[in-house]
PyMOL Python script that loads the backbone (N, CA, C, O; Angstrom):
from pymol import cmd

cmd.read_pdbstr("""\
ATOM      1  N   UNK A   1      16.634 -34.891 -13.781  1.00  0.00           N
ATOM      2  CA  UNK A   1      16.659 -36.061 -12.931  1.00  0.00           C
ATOM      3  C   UNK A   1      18.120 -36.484 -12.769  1.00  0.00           C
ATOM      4  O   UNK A   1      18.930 -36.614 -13.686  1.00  0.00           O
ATOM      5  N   UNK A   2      18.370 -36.712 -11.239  1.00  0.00           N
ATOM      6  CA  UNK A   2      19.759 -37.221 -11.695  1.00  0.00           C
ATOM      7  C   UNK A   2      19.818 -38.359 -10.924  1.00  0.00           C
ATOM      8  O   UNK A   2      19.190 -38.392  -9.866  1.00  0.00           O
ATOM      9  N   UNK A   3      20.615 -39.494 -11.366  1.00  0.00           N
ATOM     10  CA  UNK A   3      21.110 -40.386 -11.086  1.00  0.00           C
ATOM     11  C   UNK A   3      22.025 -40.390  -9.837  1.00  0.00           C
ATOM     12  O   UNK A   3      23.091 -39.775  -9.875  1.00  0.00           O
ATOM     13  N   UNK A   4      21.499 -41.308  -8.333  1.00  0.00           N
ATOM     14  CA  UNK A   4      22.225 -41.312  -7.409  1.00  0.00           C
ATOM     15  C   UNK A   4      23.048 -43.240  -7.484  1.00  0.00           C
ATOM     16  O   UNK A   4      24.197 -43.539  -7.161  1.00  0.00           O
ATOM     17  N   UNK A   5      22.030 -44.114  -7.974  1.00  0.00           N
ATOM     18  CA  UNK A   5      22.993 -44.908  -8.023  1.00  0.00           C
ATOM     19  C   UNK A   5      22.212 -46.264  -9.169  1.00  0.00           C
ATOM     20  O   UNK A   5      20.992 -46.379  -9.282  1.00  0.00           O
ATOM     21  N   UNK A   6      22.916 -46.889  -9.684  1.00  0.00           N
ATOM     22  CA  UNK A   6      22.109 -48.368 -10.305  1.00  0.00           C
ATOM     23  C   UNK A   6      22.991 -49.163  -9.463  1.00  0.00           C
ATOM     24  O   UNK A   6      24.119 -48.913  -9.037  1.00  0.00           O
ATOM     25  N   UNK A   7      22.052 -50.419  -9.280  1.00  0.00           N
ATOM     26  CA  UNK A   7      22.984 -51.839  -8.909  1.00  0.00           C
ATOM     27  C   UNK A   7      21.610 -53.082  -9.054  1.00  0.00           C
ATOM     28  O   UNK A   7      20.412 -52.967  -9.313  1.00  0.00           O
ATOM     29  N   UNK A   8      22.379 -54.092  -8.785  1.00  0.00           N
ATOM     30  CA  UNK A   8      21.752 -55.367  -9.166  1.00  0.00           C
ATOM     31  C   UNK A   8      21.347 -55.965  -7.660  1.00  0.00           C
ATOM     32  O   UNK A   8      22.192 -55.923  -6.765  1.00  0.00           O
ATOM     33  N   UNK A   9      20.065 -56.504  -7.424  1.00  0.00           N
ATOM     34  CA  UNK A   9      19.511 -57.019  -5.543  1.00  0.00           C
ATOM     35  C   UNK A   9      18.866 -58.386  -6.396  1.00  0.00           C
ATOM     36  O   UNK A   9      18.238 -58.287  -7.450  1.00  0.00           O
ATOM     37  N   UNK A  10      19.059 -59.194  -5.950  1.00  0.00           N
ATOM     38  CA  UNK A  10      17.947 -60.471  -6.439  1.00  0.00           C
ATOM     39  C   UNK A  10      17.278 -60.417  -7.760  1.00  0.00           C
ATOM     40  O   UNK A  10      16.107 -60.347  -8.134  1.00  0.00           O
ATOM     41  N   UNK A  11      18.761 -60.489  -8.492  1.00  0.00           N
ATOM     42  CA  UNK A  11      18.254 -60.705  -9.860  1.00  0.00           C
ATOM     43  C   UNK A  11      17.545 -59.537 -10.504  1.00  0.00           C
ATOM     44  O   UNK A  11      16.974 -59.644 -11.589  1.00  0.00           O
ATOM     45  N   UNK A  12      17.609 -58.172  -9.649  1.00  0.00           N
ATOM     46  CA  UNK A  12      16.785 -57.173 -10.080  1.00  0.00           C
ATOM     47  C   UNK A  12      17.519 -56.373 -10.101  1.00  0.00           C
ATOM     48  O   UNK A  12      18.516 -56.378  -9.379  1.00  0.00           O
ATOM     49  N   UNK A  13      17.254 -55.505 -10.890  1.00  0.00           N
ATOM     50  CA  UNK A  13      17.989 -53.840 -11.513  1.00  0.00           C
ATOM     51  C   UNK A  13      17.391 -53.076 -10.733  1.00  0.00           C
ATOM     52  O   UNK A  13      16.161 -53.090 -10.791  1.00  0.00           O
ATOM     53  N   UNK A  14      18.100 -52.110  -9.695  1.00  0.00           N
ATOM     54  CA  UNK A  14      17.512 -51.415  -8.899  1.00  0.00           C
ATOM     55  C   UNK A  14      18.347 -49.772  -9.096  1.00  0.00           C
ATOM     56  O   UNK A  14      19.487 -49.548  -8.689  1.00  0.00           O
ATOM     57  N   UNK A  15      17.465 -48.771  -9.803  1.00  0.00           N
ATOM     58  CA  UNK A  15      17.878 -47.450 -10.169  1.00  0.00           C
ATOM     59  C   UNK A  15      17.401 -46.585  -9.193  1.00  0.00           C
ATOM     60  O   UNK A  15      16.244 -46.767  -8.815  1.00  0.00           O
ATOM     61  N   UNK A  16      18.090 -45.626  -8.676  1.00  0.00           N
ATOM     62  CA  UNK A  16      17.691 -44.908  -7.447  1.00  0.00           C
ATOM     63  C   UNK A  16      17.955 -43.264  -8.104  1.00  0.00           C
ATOM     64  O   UNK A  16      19.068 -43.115  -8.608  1.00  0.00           O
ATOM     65  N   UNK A  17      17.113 -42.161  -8.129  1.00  0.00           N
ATOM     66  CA  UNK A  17      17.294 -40.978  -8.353  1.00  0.00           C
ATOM     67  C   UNK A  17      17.043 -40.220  -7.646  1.00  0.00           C
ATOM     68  O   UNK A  17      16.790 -40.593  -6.501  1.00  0.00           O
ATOM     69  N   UNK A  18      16.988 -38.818  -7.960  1.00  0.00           N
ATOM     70  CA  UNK A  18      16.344 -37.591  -7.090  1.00  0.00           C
ATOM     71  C   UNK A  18      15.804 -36.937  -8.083  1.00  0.00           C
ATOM     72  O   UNK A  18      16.605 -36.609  -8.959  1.00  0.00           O
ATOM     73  N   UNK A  19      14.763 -36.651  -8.234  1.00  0.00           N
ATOM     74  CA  UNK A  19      14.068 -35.210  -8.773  1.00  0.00           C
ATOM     75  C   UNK A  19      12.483 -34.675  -8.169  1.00  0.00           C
ATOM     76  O   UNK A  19      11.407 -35.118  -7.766  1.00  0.00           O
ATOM     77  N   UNK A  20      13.017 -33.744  -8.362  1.00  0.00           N
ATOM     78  CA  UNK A  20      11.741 -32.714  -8.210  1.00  0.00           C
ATOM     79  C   UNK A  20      11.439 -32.257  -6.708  1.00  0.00           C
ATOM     80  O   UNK A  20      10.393 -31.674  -6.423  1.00  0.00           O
ATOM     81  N   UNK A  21      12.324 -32.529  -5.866  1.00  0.00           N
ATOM     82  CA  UNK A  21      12.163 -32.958  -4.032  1.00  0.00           C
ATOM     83  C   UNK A  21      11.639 -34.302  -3.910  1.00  0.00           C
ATOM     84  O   UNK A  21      10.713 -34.477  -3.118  1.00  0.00           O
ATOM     85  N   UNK A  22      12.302 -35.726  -4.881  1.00  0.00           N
ATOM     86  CA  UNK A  22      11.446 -36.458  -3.939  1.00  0.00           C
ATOM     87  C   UNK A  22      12.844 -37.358  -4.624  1.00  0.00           C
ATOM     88  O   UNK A  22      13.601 -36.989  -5.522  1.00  0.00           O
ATOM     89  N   UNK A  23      12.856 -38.740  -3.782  1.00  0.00           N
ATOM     90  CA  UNK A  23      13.645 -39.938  -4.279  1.00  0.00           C
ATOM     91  C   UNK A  23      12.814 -40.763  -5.362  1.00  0.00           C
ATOM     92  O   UNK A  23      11.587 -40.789  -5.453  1.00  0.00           O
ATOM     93  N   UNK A  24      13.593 -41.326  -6.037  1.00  0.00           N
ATOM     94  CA  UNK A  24      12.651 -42.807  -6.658  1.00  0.00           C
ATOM     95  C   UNK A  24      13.497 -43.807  -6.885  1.00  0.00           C
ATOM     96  O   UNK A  24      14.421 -43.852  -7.698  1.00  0.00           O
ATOM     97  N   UNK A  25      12.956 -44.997  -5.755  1.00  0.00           N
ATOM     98  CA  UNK A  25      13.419 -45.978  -6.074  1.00  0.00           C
ATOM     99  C   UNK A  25      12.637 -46.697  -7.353  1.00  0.00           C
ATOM    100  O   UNK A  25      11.414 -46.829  -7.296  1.00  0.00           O
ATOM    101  N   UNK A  26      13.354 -47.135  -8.456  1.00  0.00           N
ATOM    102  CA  UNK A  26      12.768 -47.860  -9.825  1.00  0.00           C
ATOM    103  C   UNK A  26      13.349 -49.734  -9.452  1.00  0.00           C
ATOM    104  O   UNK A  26      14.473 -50.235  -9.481  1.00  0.00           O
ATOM    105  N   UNK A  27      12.376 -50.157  -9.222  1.00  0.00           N
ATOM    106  CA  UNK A  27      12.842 -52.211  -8.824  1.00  0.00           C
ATOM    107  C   UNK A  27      12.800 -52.268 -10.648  1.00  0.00           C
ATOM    108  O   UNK A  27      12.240 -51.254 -11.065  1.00  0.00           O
ATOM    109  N   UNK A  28      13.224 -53.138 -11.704  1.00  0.00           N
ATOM    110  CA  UNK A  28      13.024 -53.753 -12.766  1.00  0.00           C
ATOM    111  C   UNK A  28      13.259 -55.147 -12.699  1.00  0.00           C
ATOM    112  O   UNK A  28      14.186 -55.646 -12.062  1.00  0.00           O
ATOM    113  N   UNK A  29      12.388 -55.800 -13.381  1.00  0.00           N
ATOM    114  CA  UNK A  29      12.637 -57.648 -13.402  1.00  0.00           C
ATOM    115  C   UNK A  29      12.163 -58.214 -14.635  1.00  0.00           C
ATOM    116  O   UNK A  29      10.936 -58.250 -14.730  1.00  0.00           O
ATOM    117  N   UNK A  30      12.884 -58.706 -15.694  1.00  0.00           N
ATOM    118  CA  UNK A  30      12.101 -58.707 -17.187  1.00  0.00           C
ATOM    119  C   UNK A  30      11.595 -57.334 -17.598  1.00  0.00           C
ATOM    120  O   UNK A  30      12.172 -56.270 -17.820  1.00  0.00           O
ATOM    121  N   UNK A  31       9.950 -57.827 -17.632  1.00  0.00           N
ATOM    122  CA  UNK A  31       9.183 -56.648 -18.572  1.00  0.00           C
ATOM    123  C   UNK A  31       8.408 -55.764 -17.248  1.00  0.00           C
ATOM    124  O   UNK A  31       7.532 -54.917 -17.425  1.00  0.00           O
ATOM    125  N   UNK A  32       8.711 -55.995 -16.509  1.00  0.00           N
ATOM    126  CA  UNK A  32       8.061 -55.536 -15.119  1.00  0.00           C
ATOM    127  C   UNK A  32       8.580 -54.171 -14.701  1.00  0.00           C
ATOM    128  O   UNK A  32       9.427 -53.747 -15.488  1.00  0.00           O
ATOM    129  N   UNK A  33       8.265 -53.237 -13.518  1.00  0.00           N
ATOM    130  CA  UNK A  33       9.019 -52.123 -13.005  1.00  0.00           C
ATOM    131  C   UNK A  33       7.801 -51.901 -12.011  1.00  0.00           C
ATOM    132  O   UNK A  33       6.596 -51.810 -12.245  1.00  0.00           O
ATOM    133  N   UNK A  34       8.663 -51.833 -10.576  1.00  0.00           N
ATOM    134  CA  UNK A  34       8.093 -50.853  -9.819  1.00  0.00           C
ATOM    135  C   UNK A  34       8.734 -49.520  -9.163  1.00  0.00           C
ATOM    136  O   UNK A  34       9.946 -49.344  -9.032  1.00  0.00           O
ATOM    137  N   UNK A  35       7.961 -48.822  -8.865  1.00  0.00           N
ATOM    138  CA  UNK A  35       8.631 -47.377  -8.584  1.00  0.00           C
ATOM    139  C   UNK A  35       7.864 -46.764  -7.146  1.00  0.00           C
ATOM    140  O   UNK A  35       6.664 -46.661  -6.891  1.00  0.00           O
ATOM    141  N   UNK A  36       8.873 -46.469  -6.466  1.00  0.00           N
ATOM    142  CA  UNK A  36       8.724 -45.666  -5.279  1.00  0.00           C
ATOM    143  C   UNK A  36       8.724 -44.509  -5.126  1.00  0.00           C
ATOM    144  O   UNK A  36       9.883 -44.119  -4.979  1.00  0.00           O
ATOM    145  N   UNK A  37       8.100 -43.817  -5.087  1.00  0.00           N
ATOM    146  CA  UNK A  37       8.494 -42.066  -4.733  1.00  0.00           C
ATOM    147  C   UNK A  37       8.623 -41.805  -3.237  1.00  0.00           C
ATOM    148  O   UNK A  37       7.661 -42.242  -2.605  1.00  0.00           O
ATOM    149  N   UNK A  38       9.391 -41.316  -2.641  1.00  0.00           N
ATOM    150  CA  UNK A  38       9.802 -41.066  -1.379  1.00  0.00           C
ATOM    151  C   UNK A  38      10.171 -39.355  -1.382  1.00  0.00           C
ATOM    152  O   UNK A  38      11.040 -38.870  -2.106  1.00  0.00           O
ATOM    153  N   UNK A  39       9.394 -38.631  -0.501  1.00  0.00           N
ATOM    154  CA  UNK A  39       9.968 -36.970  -0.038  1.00  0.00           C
ATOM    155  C   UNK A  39      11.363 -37.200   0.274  1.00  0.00           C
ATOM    156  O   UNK A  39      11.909 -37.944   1.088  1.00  0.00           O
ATOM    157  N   UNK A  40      11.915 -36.161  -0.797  1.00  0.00           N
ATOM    158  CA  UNK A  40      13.460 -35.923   0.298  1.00  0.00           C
ATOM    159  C   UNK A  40      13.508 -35.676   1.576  1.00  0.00           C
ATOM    160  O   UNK A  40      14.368 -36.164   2.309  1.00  0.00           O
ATOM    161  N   UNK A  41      12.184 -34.548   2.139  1.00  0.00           N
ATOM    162  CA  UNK A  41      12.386 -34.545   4.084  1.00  0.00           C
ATOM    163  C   UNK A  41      12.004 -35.465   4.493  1.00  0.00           C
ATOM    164  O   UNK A  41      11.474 -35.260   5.585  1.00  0.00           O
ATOM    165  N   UNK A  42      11.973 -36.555   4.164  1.00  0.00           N
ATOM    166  CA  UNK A  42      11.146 -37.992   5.076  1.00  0.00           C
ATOM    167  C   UNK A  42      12.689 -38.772   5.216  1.00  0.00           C
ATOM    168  O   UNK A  42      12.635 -39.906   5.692  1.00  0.00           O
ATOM    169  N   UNK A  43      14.034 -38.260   4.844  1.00  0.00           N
ATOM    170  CA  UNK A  43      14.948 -38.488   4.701  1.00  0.00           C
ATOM    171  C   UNK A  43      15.964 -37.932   5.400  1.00  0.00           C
ATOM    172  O   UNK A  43      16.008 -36.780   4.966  1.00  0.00           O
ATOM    173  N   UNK A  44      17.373 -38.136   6.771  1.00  0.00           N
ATOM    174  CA  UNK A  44      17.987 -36.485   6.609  1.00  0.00           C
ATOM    175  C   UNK A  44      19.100 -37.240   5.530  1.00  0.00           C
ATOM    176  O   UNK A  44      19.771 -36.447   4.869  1.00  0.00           O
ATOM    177  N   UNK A  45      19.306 -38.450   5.337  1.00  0.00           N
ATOM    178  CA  UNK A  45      20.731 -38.252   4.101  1.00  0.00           C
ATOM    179  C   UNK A  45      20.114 -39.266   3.270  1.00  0.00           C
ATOM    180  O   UNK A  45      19.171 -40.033   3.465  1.00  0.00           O
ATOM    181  N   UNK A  46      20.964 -39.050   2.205  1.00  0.00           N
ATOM    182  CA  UNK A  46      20.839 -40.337   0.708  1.00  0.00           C
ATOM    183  C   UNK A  46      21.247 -41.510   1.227  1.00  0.00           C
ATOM    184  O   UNK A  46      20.493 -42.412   0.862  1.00  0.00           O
ATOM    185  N   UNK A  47      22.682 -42.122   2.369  1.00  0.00           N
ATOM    186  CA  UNK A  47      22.618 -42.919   3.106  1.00  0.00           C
ATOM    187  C   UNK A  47      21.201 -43.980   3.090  1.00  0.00           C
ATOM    188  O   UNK A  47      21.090 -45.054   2.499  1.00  0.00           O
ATOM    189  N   UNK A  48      20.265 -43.324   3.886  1.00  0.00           N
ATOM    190  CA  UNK A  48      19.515 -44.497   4.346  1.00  0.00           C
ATOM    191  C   UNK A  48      18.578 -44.596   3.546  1.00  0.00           C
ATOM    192  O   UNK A  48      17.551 -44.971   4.113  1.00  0.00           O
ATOM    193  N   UNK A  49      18.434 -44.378   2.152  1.00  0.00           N
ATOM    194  CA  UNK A  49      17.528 -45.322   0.961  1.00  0.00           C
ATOM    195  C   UNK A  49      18.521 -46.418   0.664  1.00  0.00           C
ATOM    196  O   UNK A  49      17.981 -47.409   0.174  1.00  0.00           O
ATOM    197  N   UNK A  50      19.917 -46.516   0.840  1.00  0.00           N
ATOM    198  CA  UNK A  50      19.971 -47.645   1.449  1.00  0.00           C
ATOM    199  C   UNK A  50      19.410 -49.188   2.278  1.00  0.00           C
ATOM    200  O   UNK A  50      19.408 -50.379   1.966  1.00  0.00           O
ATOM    201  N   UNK A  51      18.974 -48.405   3.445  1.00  0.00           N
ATOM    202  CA  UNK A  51      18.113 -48.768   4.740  1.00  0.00           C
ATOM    203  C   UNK A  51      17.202 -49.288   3.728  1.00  0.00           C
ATOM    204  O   UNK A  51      17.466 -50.429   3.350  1.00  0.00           O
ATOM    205  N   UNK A  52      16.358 -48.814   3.287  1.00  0.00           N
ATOM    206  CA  UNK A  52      15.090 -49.075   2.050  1.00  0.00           C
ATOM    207  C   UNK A  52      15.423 -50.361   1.685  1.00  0.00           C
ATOM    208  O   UNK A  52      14.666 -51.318   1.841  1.00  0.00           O
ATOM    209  N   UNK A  53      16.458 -50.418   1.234  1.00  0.00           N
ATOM    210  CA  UNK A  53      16.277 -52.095   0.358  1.00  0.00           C
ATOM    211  C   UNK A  53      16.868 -52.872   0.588  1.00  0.00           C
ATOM    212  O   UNK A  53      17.744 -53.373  -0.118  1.00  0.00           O
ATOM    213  N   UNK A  54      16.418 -53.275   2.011  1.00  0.00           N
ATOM    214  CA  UNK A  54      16.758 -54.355   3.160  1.00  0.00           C
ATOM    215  C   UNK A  54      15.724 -55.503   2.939  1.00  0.00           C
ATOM    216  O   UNK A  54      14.518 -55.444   2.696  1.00  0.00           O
ATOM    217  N   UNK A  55      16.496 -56.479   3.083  1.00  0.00           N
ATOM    218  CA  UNK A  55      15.973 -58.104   2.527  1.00  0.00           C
ATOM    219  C   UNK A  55      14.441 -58.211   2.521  1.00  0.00           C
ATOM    220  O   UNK A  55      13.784 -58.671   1.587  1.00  0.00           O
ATOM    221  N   UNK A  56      13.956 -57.737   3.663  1.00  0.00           N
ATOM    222  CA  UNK A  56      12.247 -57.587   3.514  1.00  0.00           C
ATOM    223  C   UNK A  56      11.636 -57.017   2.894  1.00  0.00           C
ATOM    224  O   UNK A  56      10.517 -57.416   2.570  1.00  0.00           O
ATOM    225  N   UNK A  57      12.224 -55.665   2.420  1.00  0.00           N
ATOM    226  CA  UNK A  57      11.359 -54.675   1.438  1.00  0.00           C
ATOM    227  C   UNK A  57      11.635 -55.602   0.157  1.00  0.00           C
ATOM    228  O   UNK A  57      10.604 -55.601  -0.516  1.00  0.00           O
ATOM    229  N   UNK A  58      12.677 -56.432  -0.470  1.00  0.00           N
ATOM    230  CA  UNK A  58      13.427 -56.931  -1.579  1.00  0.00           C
ATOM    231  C   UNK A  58      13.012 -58.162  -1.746  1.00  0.00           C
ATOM    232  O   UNK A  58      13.287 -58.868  -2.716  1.00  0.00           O
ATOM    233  N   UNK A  59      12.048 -58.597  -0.413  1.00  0.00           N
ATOM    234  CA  UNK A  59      11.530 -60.110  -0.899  1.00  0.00           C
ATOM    235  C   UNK A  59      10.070 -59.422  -1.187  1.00  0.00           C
ATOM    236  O   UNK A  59       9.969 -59.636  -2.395  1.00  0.00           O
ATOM    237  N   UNK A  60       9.196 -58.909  -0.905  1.00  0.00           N
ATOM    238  CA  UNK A  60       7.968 -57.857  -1.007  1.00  0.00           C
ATOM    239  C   UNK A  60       7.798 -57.648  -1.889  1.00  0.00           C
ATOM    240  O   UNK A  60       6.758 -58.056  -2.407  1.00  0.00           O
ATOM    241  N   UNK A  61       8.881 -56.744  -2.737  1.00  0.00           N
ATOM    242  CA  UNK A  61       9.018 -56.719  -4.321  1.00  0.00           C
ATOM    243  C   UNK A  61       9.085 -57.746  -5.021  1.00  0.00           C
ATOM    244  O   UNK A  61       8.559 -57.868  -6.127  1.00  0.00           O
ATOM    245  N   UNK A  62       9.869 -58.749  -4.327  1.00  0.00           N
ATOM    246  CA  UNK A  62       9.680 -60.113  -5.554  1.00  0.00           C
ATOM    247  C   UNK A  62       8.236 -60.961  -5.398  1.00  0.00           C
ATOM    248  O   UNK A  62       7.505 -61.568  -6.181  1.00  0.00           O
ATOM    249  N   UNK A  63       8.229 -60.767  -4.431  1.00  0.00           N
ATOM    250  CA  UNK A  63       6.309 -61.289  -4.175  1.00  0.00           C
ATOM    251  C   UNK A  63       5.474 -60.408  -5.341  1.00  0.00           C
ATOM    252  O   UNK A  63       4.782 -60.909  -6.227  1.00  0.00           O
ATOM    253  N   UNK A  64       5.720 -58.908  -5.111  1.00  0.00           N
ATOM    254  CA  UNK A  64       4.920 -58.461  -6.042  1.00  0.00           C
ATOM    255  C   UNK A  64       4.773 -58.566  -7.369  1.00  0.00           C
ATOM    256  O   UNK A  64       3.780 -58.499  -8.095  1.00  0.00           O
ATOM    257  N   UNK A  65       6.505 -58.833  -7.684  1.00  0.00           N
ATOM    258  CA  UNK A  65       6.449 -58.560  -9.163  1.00  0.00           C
ATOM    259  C   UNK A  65       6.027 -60.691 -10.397  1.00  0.00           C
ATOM    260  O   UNK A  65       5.798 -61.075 -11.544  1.00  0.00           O
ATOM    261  N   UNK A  66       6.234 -61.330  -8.757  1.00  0.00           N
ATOM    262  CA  UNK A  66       5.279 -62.625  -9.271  1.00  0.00           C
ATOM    263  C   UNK A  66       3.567 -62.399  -9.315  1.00  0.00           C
ATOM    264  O   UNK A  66       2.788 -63.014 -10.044  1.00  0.00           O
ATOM    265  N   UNK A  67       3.267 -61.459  -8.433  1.00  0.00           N
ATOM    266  CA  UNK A  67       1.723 -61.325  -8.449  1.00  0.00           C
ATOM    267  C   UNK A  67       1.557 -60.662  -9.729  1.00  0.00           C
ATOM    268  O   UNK A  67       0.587 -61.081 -10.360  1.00  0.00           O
ATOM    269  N   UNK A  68       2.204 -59.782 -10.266  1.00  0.00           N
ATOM    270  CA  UNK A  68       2.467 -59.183 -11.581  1.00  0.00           C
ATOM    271  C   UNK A  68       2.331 -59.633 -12.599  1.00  0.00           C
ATOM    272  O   UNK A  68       1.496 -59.238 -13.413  1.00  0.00           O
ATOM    273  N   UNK A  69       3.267 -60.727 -12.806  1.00  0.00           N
ATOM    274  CA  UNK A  69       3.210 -61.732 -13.842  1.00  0.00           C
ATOM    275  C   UNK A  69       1.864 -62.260 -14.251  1.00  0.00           C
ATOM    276  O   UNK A  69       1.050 -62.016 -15.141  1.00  0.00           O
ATOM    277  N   UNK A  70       1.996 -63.321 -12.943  1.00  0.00           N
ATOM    278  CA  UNK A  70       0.536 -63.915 -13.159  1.00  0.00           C
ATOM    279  C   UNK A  70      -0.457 -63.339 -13.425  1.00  0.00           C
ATOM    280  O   UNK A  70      -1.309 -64.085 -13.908  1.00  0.00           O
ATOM    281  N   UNK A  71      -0.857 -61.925 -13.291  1.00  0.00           N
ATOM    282  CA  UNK A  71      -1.968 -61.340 -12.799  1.00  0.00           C
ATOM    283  C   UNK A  71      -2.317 -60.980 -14.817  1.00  0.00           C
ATOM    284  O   UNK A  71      -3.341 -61.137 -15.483  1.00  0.00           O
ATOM    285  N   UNK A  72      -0.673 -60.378 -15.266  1.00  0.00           N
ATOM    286  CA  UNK A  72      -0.682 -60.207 -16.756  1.00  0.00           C
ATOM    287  C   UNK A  72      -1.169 -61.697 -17.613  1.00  0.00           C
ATOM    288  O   UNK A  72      -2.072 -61.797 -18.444  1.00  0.00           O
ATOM    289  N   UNK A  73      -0.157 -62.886 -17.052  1.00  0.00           N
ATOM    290  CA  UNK A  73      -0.365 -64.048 -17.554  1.00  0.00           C
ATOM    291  C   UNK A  73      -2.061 -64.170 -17.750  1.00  0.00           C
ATOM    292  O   UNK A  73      -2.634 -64.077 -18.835  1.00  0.00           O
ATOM    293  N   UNK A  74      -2.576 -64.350 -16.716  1.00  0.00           N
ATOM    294  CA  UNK A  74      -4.172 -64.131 -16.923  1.00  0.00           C
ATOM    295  C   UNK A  74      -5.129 -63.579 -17.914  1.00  0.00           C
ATOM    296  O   UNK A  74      -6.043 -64.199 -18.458  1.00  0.00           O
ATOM    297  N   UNK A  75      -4.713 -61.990 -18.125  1.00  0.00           N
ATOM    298  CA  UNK A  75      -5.169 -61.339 -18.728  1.00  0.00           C
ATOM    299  C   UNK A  75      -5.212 -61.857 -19.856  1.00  0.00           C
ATOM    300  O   UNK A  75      -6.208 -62.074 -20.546  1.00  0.00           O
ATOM    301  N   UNK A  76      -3.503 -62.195 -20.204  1.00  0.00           N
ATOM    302  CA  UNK A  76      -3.465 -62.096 -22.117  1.00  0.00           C
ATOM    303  C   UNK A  76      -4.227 -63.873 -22.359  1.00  0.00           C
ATOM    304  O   UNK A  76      -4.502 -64.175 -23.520  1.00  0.00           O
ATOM    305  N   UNK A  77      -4.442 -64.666 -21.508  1.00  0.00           N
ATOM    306  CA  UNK A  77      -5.064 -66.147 -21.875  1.00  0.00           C
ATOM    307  C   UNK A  77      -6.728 -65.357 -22.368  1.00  0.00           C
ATOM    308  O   UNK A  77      -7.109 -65.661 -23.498  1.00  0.00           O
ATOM    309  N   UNK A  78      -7.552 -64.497 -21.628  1.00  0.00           N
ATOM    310  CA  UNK A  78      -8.621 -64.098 -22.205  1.00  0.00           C
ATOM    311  C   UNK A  78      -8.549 -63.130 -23.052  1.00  0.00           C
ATOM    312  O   UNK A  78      -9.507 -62.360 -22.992  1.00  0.00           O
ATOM    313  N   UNK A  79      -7.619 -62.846 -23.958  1.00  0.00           N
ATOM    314  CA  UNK A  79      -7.703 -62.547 -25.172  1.00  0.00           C
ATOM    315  C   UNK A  79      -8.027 -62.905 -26.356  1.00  0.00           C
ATOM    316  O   UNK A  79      -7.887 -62.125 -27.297  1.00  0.00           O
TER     317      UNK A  79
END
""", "prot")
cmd.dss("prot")
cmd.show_as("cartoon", "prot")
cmd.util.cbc("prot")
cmd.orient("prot")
């Protein structure tokens, strides 16, 4: 697997790789993580996963990773 880039978007750790023929974008926030797999031919350069994590895809993720929370928060109260 190799590492194409880390950086920080809204408070989130955002790790971007290549393996196996495909991209993965990894979002992290706390104890949370989501992960994208994307084909390298759905791509022609590394450039535009860039494009990918444009303010709408980056508010989407933060929507999700609150539905996340809560959804865990829930769980562990009926324990």
């Amino acid at each position: 697997m190799r590492v194409i880039k880390e950086l920080i978007l809204d408070n989130c750790k955002v790790s971007i790789y290549h393996w196996n023929n495909r991209y993965l974008i990894k979002l992290e926030m706390d104890w949370m993580e989501q992960t994208y797999k994307i084909n390298q031919y759905d791509l022609t350069d590394e450039s535009e996963l860039d494009k990918i994590l444009n303010p709408k895809f980056m508010n989407d993720a933060m929507t999700r990773f609150q539905g996340m929370s809560l959804s865990l928060q829930e769980s562990l109260k009926s324990l």
